[in-house]
VMD Tcl script that builds the backbone (N, CA, C; Angstrom):
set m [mol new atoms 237]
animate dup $m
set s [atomselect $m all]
$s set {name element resname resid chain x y z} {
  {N N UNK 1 A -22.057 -19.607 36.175}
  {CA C UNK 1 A -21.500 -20.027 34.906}
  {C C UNK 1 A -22.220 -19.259 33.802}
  {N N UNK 2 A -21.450 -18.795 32.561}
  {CA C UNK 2 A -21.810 -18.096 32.115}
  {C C UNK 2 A -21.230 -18.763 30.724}
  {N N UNK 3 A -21.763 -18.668 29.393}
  {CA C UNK 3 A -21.241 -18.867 27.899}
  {C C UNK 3 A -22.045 -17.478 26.828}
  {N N UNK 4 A -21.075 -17.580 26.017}
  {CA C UNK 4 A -21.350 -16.643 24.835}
  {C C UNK 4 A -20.562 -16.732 23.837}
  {N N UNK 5 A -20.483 -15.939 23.007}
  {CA C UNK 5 A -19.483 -16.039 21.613}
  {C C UNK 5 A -19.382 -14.760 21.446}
  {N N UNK 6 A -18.017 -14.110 20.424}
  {CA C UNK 6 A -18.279 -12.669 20.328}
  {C C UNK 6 A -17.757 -12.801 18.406}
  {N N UNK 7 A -18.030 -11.617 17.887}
  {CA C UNK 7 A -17.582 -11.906 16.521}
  {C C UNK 7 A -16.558 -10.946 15.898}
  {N N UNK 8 A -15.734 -11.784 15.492}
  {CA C UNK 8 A -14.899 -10.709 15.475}
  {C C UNK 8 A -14.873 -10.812 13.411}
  {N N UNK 9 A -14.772 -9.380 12.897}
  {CA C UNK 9 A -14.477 -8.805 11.719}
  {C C UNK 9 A -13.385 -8.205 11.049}
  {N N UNK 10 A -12.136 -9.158 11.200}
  {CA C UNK 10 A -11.178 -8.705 11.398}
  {C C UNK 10 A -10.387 -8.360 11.927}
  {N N UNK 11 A -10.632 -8.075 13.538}
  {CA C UNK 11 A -10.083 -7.073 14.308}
  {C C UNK 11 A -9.096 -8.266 15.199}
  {N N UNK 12 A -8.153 -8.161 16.078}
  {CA C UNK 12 A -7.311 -8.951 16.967}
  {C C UNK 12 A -7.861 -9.060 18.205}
  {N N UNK 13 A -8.333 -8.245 18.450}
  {CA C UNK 13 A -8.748 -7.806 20.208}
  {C C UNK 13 A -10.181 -7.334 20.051}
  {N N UNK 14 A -11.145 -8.011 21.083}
  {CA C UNK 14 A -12.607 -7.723 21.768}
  {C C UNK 14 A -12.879 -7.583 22.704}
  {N N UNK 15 A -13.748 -6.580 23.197}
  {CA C UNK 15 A -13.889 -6.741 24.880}
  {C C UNK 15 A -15.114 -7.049 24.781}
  {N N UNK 16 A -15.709 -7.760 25.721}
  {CA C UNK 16 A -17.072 -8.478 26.340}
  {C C UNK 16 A -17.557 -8.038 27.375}
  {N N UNK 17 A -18.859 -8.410 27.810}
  {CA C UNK 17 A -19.314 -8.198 28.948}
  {C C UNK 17 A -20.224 -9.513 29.806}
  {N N UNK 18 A -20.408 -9.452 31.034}
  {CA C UNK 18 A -21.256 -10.774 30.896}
  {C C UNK 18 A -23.136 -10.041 31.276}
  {N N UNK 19 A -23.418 -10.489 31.003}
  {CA C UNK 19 A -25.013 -10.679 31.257}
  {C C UNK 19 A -25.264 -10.567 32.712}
  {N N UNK 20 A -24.608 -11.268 33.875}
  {CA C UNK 20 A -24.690 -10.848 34.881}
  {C C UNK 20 A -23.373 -11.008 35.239}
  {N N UNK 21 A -23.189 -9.988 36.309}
  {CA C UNK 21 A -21.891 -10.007 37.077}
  {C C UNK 21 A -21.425 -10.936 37.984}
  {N N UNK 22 A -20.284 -11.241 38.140}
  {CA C UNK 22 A -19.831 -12.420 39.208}
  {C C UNK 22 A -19.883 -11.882 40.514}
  {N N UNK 23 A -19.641 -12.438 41.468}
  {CA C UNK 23 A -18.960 -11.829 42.629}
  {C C UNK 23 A -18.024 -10.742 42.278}
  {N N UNK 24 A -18.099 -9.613 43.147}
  {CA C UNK 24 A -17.241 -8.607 42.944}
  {C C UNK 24 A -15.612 -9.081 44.023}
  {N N UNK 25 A -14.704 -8.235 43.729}
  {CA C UNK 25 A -13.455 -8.041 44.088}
  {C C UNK 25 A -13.904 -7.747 45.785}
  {N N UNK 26 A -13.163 -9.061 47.338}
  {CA C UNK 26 A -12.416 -8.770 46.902}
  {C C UNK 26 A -12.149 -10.333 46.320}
  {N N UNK 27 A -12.915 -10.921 45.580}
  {CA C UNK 27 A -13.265 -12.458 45.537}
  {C C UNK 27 A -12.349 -12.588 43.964}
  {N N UNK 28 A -11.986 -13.868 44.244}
  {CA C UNK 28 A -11.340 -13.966 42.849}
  {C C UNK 28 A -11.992 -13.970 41.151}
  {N N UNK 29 A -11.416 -13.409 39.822}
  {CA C UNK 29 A -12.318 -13.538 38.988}
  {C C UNK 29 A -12.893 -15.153 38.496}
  {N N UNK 30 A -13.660 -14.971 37.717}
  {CA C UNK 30 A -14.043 -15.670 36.915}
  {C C UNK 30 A -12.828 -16.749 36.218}
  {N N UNK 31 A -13.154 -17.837 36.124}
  {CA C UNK 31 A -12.102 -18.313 35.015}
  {C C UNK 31 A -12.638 -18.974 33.459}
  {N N UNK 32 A -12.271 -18.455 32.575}
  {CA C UNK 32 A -12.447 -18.292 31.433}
  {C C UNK 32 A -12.064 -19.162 30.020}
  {N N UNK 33 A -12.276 -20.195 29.786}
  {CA C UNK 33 A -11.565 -20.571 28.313}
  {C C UNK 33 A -12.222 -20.011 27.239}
  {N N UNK 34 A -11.579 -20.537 26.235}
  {CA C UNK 34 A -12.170 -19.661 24.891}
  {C C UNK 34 A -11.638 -20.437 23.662}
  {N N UNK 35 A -12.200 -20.497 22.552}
  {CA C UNK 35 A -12.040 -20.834 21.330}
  {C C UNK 35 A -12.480 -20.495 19.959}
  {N N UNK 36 A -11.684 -20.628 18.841}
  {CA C UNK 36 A -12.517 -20.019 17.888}
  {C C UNK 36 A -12.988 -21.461 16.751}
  {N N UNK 37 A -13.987 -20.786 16.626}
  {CA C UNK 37 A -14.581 -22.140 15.817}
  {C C UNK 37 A -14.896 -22.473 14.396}
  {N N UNK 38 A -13.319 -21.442 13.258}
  {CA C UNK 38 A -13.496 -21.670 11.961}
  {C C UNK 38 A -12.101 -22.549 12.059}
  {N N UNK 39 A -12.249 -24.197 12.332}
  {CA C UNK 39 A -10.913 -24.615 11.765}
  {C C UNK 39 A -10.182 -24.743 10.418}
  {N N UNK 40 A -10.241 -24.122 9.664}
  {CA C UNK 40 A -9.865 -23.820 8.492}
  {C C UNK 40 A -9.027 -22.692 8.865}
  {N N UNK 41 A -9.281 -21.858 9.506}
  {CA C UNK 41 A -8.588 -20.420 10.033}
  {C C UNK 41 A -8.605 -20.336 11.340}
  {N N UNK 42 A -7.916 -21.758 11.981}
  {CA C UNK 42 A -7.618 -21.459 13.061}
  {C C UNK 42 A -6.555 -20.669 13.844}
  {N N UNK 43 A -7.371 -19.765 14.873}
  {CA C UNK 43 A -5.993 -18.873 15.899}
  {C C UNK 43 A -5.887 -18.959 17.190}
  {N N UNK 44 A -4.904 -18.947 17.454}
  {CA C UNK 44 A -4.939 -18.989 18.906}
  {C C UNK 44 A -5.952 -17.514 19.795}
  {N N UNK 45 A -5.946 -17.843 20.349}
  {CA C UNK 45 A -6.889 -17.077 21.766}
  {C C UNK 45 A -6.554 -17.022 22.842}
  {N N UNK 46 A -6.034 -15.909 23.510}
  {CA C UNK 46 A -6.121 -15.271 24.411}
  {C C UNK 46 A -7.225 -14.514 25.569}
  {N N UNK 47 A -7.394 -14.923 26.933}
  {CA C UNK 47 A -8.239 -13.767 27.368}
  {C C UNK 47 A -7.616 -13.187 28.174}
  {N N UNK 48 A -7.854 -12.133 28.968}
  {CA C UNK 48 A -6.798 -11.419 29.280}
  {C C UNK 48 A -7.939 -10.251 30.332}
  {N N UNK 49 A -7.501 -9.314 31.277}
  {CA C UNK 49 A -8.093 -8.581 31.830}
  {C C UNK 49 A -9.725 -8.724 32.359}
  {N N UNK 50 A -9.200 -9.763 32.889}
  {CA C UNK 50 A -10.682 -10.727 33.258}
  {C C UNK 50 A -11.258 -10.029 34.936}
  {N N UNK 51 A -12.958 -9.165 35.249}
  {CA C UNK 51 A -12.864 -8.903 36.170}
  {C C UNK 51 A -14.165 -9.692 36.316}
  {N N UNK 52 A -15.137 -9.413 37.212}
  {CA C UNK 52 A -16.298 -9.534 37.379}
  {C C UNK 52 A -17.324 -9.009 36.463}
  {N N UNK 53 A -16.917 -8.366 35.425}
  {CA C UNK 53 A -17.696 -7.849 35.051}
  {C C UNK 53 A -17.562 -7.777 33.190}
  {N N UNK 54 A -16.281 -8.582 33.159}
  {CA C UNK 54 A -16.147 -8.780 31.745}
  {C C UNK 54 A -14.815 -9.330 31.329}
  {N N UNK 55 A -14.602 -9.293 29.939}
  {CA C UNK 55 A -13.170 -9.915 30.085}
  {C C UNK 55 A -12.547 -9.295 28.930}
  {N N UNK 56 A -11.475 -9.652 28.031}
  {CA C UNK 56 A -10.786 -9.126 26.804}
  {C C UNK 56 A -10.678 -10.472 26.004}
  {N N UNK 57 A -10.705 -10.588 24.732}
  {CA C UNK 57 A -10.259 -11.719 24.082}
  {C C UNK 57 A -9.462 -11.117 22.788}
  {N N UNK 58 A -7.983 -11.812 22.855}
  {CA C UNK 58 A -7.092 -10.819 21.527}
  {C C UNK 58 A -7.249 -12.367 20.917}
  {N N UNK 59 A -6.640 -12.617 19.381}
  {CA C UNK 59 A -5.977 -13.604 18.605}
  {C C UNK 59 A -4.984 -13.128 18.117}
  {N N UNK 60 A -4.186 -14.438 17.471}
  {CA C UNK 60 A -2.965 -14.190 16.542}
  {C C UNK 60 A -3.055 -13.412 15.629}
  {N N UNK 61 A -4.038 -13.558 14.507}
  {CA C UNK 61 A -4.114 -12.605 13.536}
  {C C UNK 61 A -5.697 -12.183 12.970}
  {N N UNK 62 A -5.446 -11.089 12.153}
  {CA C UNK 62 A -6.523 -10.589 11.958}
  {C C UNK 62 A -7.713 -11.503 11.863}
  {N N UNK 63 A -9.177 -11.850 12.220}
  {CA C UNK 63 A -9.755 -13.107 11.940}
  {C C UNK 63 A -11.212 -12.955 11.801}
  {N N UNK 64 A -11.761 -13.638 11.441}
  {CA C UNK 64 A -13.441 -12.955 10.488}
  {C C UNK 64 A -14.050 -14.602 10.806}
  {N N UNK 65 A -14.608 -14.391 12.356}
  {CA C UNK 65 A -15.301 -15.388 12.663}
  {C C UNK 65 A -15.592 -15.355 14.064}
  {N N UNK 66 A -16.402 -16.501 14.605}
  {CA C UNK 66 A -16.945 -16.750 15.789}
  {C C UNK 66 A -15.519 -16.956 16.736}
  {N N UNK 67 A -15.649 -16.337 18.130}
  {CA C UNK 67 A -15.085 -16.826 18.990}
  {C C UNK 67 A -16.071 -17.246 20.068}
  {N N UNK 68 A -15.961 -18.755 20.709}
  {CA C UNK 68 A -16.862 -18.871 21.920}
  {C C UNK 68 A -16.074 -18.827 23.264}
  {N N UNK 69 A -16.667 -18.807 24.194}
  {CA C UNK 69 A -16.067 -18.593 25.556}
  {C C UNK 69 A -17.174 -19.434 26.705}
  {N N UNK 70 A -16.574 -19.662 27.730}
  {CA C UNK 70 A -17.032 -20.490 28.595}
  {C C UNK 70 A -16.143 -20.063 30.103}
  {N N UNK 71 A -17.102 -19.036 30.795}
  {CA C UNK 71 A -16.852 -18.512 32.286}
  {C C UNK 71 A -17.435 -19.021 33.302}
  {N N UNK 72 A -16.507 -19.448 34.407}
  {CA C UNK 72 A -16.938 -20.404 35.339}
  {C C UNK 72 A -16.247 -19.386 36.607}
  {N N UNK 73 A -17.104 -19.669 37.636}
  {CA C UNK 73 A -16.324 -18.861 39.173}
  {C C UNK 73 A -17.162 -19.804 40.146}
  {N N UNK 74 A -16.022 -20.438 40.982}
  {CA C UNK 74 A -16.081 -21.412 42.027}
  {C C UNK 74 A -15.678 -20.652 43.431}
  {N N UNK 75 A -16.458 -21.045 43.720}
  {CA C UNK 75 A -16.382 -20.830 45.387}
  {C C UNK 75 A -14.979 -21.047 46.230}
  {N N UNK 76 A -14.039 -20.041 46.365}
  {CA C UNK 76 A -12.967 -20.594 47.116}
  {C C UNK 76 A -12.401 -20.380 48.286}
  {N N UNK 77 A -12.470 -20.873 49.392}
  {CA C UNK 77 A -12.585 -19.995 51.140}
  {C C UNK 77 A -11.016 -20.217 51.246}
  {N N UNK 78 A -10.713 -21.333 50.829}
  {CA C UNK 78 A -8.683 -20.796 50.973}
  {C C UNK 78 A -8.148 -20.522 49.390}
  {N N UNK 79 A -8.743 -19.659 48.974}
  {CA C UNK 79 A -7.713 -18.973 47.735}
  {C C UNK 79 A -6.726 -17.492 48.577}
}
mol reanalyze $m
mol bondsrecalc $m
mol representation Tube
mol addrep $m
């Protein structure tokens, strides 16, 4: 399990990395939520291109604030 935040300055789309890597492929990724935490200017969040080794986070619109995230990878022998 892994948490962080990334900051975004405007921009729609961030890519991340984690601190340590998950299990590699051919094991399933990580699973990921995410949120941003100016409700005054709240956007939706997306993550997207999620491997072992990092992930993508886009929003709705341009946005000038914290996004946090919360990556979890469970053990699964019948996935």
């Amino acid at each position: 399990m892994e948490v962080g935040e990334v900051d975004f300055n405007g921009e729609t789309y961030l890519s991340f990395t984690f601190k340590e890597e998950f299990p590699k492929p051919p094991e399933h990724p990580p699973i990921i939520t995410a949120t941003s935490l100016d409700p005054e200017h709240a956007v939706n969040v997306t993550v997207f291109n999620v491997s072992h080794k990092g992930a993508d986070i886009s929003v709705t619109n341009p946005y000038y604030g914290k996004v946090v995230w919360h990556a979890i990878w469970i053990e699964c022998s019948d996935c």
